[in-house]
Each structure stands twice: as structure tokens, then as C-alpha cells.
N, C-alpha and C positions, 0 to 999 in steps of 0.2 A: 349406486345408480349405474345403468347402464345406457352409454353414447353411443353415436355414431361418430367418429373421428373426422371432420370434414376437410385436414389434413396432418400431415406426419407432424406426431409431438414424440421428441425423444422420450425413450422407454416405456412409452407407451402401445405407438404400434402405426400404421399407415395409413392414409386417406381412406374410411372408407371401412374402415375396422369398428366393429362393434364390441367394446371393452367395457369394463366395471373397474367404477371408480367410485373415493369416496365422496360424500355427497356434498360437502363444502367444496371440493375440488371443483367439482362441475360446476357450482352454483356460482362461485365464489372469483369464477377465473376461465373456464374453458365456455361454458354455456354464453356468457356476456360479453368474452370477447369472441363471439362466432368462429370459433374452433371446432367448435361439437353442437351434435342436437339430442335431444331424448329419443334414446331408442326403442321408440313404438312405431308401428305396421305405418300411423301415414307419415311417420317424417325417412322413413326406410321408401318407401316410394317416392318423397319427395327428392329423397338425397340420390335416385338412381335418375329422375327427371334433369338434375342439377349435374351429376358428374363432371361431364365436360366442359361444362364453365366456369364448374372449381377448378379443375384441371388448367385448363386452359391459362385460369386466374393465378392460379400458386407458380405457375410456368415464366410466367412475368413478373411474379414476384424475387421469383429466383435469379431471372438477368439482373433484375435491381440492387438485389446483395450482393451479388458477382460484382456488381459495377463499385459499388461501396466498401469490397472487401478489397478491393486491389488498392485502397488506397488508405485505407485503416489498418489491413493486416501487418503487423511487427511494427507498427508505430510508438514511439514512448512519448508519453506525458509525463511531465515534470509534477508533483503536487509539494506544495511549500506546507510543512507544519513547523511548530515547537514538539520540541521532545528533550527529554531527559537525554545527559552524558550517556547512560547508557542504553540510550535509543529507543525506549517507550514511548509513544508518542501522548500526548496531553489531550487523549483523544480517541480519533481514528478515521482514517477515510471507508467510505460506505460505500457501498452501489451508486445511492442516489448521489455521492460526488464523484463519481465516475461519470456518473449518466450529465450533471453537468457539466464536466471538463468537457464530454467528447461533442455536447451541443453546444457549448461554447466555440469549439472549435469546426461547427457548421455539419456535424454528425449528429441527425436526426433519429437517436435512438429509444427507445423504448424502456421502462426501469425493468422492466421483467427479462429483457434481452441481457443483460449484466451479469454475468455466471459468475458468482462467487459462494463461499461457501459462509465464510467469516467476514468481518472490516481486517483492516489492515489496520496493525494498532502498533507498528514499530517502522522504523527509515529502513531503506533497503528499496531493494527491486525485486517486484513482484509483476507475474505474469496475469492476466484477466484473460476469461472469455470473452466474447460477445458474440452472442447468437443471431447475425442478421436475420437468415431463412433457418426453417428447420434440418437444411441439409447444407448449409454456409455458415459455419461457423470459423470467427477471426480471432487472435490471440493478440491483446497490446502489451505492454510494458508499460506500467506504473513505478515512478520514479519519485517516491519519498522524501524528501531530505528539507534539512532547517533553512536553508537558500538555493538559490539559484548555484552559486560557485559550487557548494556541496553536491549539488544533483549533479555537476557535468564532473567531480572528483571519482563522485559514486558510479558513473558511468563509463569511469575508466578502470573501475577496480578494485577503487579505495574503498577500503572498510570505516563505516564514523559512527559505529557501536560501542566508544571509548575515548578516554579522556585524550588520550596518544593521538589519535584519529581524527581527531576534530579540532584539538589545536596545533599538530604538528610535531613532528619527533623530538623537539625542543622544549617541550615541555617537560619531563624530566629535569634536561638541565637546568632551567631558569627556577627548579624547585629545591637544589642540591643548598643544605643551611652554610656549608663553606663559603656560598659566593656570598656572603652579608657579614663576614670576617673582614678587619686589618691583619691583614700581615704585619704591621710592625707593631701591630696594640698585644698580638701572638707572641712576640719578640720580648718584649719591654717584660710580658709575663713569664717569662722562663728567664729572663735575668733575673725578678725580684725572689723567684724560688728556691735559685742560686746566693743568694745574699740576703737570707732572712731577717737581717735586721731593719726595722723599719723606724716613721720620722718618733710614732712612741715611743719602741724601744731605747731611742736615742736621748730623748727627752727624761726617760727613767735613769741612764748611767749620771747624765746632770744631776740629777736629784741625790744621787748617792753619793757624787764626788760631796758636796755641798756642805 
């Protein structure tokens, strides 16, 4: 199908452009949310009638994301999951939990504004788009982890993809089968190996004196 662009959609093209696209695309997403029009003769006149107050209108759109990206942009959110020792998560954060976190946090965004390609399906720190305007785009920091204390470890550097990582470099040691030994039970057993006669064998020489 071929639009009118009635403003800049990345890779697609500018305000104003006349492009062919697939027809669910249009239907489905650019036509409904007044992006685009059908590209015939009267909406080609209508959109030269309209210019400057699209214009005008995307113009103020764009102080608005200006205004919202100074205060979103390089921001990190924390997101609390369960995951496995080895960091898979039981799960996955999605667009649409992004898109909650940041309106939670009073960022009135959009789920189609969410640039992602995948969920996030392991802990770790991972970077997001988000698309205010078509020519303002902010980058957050999504902050993974099994708690809170994990998210500000993980923010310092620390790796918690592993068993070491998430309980402490001491886990190792608290696992070594030595520390569940006596020392003198260790003892007593290397004397009886030294003095093999034991309370049977003692009990058999009785018998033979006899």
C-alpha cells in the first residue's frame, strides 16, 4: 500500500513522503494511529492543505520529548526478578514491563516507544531505547537482579551469573568436606592403624590361653 508519511517514521522516510508499505503495517499501526494517510490525489491535496500545522504540531512535539528526555535519558531502573544461580531468569522482562516501570515512575510513555528487539530473559544490565519523538530518542539502563542489594552490587560491577557471585567468595570455603572433620577422631585413627590389635582380637588370645 502506498502512504503519505504525515510525519518522520524511522527507516522509513519524512514528513511528507510518499512510501509503500506492507498493508497490515498501515492498517494495523501507522493508518490508526494518524501517522499516515492513503496515498490518493484527495488526501495528497489534503496533506499539502494541512502541512504547516503538522508542522507546526510535530514542532511541539518535539520540545516535549526534549523536555522529557533531559530527565529520562541515562536513567537506571532497578527490576527485581527470581532467576536461577546461573542467571536465567524465571521468566523475562518485556517492553510492556518497562513501559510500566517508567509510568510508574510518572513517564508517560507509549508501548510502541519501547525499542527492544527481545525480553530480557537473564540479570545483568542491559541498555533500552525509548523513542519519545521520531528524532529524540533516550537510552535507560535496566537493572535486573534477585533484590535490591544485588541491583546496587550489580551496579558496581559485580558479576551474580554464579554460584561464587551471589553468595560471596566464601562459599567455597564453607563447602571444603575437611571442615566437618575431628582432628583428634583423625588422631585416634592413625594410632588404631599402628596397633592393629583390636578388643576381638584380644578376646580370641583368651580363648586360646583357655
Amino acid at each position: 500500500m502506498e502512504i503519505i508519511l504525515l510525519e518522520r517514521i524511522p527507516r522509513l522516510g519524512q514528513m511528507g513522503d510518499v512510501v509503500r508499505v506492507k498493508d497490515g503495517f498501515a492498517r494495523n499501526f501507522l493508518l490508526p494511529q494518524g501517522k499516515a494517510l492513503r496515498a490518493n490525489e484527495a488526501n495528497k491535496k489534503k496533506f499539502e492543505t494541512q502541512r504547516a500545522d503538522l508542522e507546526a504540531r510535530d514542532l511541539e512535539r518535539r520540545k516535549d520529548a526534549e523536555g522529557v528526555a533531559e530527565k529520562l535519558d541515562g536513567k537506571t531502573f532497578i527490576v527485581v526478578r527470581s532467576a536461577a544461580e546461573t542467571g536465567q531468569l524465571y521468566g523475562s522482562v518485556s517492553p510492556r514491563d518497562i513501559l510500566q516501570i517508567l509510568n510508574e515512575e510518572g513517564f508517560k510513555i507509549g508501548r510502541n516507544q519501547v525499542e527492544m528487539n527481545q525480553p530480557i530473559k537473564s540479570i545483568g544490565l542491559s541498555n533500552v531505547g525509548i523513542a519519545l519523538h521520531p528524532e529524540v530518542i533516550v537510552t535507560i539502563t535496566v537493572n535486573v537482579a534477585r533484590s535490591e542489594d544485588e541491583a546496587e552490587r550489580q551496579a558496581r560491577g559485580e558479576r551474580l551469573d554464579s554460584a561464587e557471585a551471589i553468595y560471596g567468595e566464601d562459599v567455597n570455603e564453607s563447602a571444603r568436606p575437611e571442615e566437618f572433620f575431628d582432628p583428634s577422631a583423625e588422631y585416634e585413627l592413625e594410632e588404631s592403624e599402628e596397633n592393629p590389635e583390636t578388643e576381638g582380637g584380644e578376646a580370641e588370645d583368651e580363648n586360646s590361653n583357655a
